[in-house]
C-alpha positions as CSV (number, residue, x, y, z in Angstrom):
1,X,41.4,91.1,-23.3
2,X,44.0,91.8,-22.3
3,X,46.3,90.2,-24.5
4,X,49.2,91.2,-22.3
5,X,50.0,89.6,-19.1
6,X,53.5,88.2,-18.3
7,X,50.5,85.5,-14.5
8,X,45.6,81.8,-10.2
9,X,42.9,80.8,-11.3
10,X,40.0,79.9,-8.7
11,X,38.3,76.9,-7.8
12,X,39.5,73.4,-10.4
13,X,42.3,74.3,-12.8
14,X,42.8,71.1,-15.6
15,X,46.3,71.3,-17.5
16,X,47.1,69.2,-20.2
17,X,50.7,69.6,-22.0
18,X,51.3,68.1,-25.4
19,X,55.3,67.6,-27.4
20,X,56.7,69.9,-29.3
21,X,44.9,91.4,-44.7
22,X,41.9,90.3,-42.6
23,X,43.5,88.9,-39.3
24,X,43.5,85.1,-39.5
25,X,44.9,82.8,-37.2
26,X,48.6,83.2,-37.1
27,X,51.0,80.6,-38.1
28,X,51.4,77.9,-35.2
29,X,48.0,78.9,-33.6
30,X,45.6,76.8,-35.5
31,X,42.2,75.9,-34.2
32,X,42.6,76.4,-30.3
33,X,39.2,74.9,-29.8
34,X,41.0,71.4,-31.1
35,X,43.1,71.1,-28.1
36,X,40.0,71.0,-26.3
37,X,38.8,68.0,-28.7
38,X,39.7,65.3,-26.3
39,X,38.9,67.1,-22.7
40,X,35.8,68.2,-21.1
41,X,35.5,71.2,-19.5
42,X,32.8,71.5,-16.7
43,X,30.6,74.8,-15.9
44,X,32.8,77.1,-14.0
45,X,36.1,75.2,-14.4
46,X,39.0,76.5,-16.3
47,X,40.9,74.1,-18.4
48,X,44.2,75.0,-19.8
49,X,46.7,73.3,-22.6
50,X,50.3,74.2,-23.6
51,X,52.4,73.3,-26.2
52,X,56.0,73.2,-27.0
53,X,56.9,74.9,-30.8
54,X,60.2,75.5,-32.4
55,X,62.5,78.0,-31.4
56,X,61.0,78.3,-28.2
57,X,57.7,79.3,-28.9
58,X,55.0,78.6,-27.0
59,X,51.3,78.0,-28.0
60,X,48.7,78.2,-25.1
61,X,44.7,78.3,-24.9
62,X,42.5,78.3,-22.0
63,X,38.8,77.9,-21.8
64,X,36.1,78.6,-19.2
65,X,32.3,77.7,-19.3
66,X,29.8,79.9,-17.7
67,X,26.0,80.6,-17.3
68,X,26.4,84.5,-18.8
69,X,24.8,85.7,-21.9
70,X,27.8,86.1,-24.6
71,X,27.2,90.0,-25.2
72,X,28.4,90.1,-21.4
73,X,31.8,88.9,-22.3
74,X,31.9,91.0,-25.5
75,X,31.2,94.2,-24.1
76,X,34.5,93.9,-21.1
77,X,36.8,92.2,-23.7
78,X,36.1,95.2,-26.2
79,X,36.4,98.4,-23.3
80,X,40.3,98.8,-24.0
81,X,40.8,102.0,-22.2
82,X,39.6,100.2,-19.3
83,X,40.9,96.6,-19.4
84,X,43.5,97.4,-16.4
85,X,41.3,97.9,-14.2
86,X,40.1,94.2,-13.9
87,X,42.8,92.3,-15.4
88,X,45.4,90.9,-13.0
89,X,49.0,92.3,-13.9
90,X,48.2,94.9,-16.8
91,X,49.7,98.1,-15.8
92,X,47.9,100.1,-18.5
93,X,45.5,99.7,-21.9
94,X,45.9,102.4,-24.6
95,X,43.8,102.2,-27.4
96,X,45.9,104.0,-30.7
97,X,43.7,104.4,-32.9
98,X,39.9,102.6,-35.2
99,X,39.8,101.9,-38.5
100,X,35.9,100.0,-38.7
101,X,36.7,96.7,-36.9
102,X,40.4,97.1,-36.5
103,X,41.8,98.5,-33.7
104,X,45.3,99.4,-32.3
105,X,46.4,98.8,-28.9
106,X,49.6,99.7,-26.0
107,X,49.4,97.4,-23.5
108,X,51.8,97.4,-20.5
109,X,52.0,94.2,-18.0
110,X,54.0,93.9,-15.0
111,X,55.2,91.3,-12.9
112,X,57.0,90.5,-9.9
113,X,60.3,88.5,-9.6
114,X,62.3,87.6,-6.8
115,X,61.8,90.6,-5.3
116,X,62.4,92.6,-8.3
117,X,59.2,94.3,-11.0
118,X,59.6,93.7,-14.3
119,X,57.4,94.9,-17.0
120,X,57.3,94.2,-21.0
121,X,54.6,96.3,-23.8
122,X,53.4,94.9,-26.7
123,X,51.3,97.4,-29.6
124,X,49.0,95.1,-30.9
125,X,46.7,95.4,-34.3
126,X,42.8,93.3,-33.6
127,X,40.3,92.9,-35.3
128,X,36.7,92.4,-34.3
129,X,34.6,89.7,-35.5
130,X,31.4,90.2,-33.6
131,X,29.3,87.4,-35.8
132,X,32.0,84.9,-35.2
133,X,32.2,85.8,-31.5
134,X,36.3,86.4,-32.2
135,X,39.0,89.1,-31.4
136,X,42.2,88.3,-33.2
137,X,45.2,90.0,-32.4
138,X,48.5,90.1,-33.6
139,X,51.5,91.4,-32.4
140,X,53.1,94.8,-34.1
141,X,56.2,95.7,-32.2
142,X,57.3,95.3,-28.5
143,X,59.0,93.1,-26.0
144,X,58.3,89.6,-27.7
145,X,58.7,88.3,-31.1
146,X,55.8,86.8,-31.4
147,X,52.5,87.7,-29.3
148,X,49.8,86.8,-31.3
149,X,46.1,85.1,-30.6
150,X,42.7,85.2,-30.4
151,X,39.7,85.4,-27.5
152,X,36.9,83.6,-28.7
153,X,33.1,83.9,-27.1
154,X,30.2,81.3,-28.4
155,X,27.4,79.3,-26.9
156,X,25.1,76.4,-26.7
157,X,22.0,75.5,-25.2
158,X,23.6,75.8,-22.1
159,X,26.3,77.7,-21.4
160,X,28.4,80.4,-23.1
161,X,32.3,79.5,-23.6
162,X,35.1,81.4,-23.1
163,X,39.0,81.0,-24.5
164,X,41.7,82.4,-24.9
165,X,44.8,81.0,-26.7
166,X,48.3,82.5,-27.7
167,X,51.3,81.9,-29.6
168,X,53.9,83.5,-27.6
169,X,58.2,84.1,-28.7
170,X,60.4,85.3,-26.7
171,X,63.4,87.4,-27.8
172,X,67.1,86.2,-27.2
173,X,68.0,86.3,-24.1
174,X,64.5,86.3,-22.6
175,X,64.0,82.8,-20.1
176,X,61.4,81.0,-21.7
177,X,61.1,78.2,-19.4
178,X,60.0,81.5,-16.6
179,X,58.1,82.7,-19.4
180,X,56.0,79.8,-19.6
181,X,55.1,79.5,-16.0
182,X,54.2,82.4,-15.9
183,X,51.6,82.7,-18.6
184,X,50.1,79.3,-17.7
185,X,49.2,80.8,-14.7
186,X,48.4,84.6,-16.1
187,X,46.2,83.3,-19.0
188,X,43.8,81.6,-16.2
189,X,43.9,84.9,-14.2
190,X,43.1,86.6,-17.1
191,X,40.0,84.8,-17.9
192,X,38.6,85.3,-14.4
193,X,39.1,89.2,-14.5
194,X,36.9,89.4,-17.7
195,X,34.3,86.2,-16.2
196,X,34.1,88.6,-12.6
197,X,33.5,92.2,-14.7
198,X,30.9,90.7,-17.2
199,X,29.0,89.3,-14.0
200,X,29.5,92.1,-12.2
201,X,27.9,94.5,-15.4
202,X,25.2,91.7,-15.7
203,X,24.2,92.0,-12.0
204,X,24.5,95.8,-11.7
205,X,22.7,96.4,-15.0
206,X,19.9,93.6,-15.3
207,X,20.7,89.8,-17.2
């Protein structure tokens, strides 16, 4: 997962920017899969969509379509304790604690700024929905206001889709506008660190 990032995605990038108790979809996030409604997205290409909410909020998706069977995906998005090690700019994944399909998680990401390394944690709460192919999180504390989304695996006759999509609020004081470039091009990253350790699982243990 690695719901933390603060972010290149390989071969075609698409980018499309539109105006301004159980886990459901927080406030502002929606339906990602709708901003996808209008756009195809080709086998192996990542497309991407941002838009622009009220008091500087940000709501992002990206998607990715790939030949991999679903459970691939499942199994790197749900190995917490290990999600640094494959995801571009997350310093550290600590899982806090179970409770059935809920979960707690520290995550750490670092970037690099003019020179300068910066770093922001977020302690999330997700839940698991393995039937609808969803991990909702939601943010609990940390460096944002708001840091809340959802990774989402399902498949057709022929591929299997991955997205990822975020509402995402700054504090005061933080600079949005570098904020924003930043995840457009860490949410793609993301996505190709859990597409390259699912194939590499898949090809080391057996499709």
């Amino acid at each position: 997962m690695a719901p933390l990032t603060l972010f290149q995605p390989s071969r075609e990038q698409d980018t499309l920017e539109h105006g301004d108790d159980g886990l459901t979809a927080p406030d502002g996030l929606g339906d990602p899969a709708r901003l996808f409604a209008t756009a195809s997205c080709s086998l192996d290409t990542i497309q991407q969509e941002m838009e622009r909410l009220e008091q500087g909020a940000r709501r992002l998706a990206v998607q990715l379509r790939l030949a991999l069977e679903p459970d691939w995906l499942w199994a790197v998005l749900t190995d917490y304790a290990h999600l640094s090690r494959f995801i571009p700019n997350l310093a550290s994944s600590r899982l806090l604690w179970r409770r059935g399909n809920r979960v707690g998680l520290e995550q750490v990401g670092t970037q690099q700024f003019c020179g300068l390394r910066f770093s922001a944690r977020v302690e999330l709460e997700l839940e698991e929905d393995r039937e609808a192919g969803e991990l909702r999180f939601e943010l609990r504390s940390g460096d944002f206001r708001r840091f809340d989304g959802v990774w989402r695996v399902d498949s057709d006759s022929s591929s299997t889709r991955l997205l990822y999509a975020l509402v995402v609020q700054g504090k005061p004081g933080m600079p949005i506008g570098l904020i924003e470039q930043r995840l457009q091009q860490d949410l793609a990253s993301n996505l190709r660190g859990v597409q390259q350790e699912a194939m590499r699982r898949a090809t080391q243990l057996g499709r």
